[in-house]
C-alpha positions as CSV (number, residue, x, y, z in Angstrom):
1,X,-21.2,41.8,-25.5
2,X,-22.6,38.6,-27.4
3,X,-22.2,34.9,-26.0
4,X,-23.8,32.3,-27.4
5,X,-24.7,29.5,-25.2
6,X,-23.4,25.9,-26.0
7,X,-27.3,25.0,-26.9
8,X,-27.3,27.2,-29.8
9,X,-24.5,26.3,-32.1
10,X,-23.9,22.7,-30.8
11,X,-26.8,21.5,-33.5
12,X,-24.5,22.9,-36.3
13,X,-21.0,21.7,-34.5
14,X,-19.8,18.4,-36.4
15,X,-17.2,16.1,-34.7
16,X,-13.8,14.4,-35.8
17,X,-12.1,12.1,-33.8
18,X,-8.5,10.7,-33.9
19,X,-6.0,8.7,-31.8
20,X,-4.6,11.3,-29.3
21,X,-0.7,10.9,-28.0
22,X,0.3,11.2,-24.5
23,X,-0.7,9.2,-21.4
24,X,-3.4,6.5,-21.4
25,X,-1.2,3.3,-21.7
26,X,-2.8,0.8,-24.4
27,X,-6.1,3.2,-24.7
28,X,-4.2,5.9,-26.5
29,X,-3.4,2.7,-29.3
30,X,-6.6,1.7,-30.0
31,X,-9.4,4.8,-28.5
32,X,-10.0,7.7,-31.0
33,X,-10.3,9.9,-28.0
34,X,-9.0,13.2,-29.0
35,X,-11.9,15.3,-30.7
36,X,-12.2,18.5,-32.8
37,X,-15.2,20.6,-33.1
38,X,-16.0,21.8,-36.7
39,X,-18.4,24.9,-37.7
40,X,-19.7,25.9,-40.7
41,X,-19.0,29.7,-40.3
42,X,-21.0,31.1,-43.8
43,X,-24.1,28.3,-43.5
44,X,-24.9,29.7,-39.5
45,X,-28.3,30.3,-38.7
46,X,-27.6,32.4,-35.9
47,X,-25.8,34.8,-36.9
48,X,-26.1,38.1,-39.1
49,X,-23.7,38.3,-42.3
50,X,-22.0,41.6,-40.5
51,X,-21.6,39.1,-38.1
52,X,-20.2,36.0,-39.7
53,X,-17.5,38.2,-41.5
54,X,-16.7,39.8,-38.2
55,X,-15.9,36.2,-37.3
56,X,-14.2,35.0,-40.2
57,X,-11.7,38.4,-40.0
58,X,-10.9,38.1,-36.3
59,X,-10.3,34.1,-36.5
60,X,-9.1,33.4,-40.2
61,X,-6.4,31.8,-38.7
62,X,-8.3,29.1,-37.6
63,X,-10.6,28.8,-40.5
64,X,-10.1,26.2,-42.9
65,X,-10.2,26.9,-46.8
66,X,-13.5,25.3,-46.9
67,X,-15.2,27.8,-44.0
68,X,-14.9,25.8,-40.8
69,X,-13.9,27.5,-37.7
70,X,-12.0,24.4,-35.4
71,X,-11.6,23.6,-31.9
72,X,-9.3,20.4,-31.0
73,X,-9.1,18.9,-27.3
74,X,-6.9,16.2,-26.2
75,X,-7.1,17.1,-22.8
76,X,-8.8,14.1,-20.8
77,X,-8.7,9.9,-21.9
78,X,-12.8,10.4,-22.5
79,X,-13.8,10.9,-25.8
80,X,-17.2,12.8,-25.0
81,X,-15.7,14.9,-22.4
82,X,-12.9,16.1,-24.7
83,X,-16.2,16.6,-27.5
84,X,-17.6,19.1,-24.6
85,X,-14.1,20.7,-24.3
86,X,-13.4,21.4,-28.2
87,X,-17.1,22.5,-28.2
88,X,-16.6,25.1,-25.3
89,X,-13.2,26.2,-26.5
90,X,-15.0,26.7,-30.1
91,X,-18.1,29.1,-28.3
92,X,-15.5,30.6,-26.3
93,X,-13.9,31.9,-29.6
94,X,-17.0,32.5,-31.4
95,X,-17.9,35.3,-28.1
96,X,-14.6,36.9,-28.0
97,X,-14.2,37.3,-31.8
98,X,-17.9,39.4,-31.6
99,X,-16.7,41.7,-29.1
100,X,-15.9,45.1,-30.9
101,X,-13.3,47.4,-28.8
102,X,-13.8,50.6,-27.5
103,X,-12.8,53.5,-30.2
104,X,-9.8,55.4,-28.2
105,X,-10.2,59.2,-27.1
106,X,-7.3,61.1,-27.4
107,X,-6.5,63.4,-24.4
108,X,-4.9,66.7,-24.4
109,X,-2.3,68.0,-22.5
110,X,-2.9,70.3,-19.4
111,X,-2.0,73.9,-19.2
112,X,0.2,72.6,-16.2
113,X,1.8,69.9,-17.9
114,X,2.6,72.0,-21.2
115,X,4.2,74.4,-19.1
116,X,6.3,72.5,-16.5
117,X,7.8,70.7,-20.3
118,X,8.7,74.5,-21.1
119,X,10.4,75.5,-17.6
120,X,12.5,72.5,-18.2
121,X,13.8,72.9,-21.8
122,X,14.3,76.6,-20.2
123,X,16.3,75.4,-17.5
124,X,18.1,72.8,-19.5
125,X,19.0,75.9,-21.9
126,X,20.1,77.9,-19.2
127,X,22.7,75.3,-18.3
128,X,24.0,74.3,-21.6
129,X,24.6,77.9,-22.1
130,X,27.0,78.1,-18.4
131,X,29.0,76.1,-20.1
132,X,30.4,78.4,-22.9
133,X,33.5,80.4,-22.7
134,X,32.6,83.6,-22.4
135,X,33.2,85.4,-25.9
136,X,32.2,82.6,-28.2
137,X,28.4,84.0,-29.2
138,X,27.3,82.4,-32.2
């Protein structure tokens, strides 16, 4: 599994700030407190080309058409601790979109199994055909 620690992409993470809504009285009016974390996916240092389009597959929803991966937080009234948020948020996503699933092994079916199905549909046969008058063979 790969994680990246906050040190390494936070020297290619640009910030935006705006006016975020909610609580914070006259601060929400005139404080650009709500922040969004921008990365350059394609210009990384860190990380391999199989690995950037990894990346840009798993989270091209939340790439912009000119290659930024983004991370907004309007969580808190501090501007820099909402920066730390939309910058954990964006490693967090970064780490999960690298992690490549287990390939699936089919099973097979046991002896046992296969034939308790058989019994059944031998049972179930058995029954339907109790329920025919007598003299109607097909």
């Amino acid at each position: 599994m790969y994680f990246c620690t906050v040190n390494d992409l936070s020297s290619e993470i640009s910030f935006k700030t705006a006016r975020s809504g909610g609580s914070g009285g006259q601060n929400v009016n005139k404080v650009e407190t709500m922040a969004e974390a921008l990365w350059h996916v394609a210009s990384s240092r860190f990380f391999t080309d199989e690995e950037k389009a990894l990346i840009q597959e798993k989270l091209k929803t939340k790439i912009n058409k000119d290659g930024n991966l983004h991370a907004k937080s309007s969580e808190t009234r501090s501007q820099l601790e909402n920066k730390l948020v939309a910058q954990t948020k964006l490693q967090e996503l970064v780490a999960k979109s690298l992690i490549k699933p287990k390939k699936r092994k089919p099973t097979k079916i046991s002896k046992e199994a296969k034939e308790k199905r058989l019994e059944s549909k031998k049972k179930e046969g058995i029954k339907k055909e109790m329920r025919r008058r007598p003299g109607m063979d097909l």
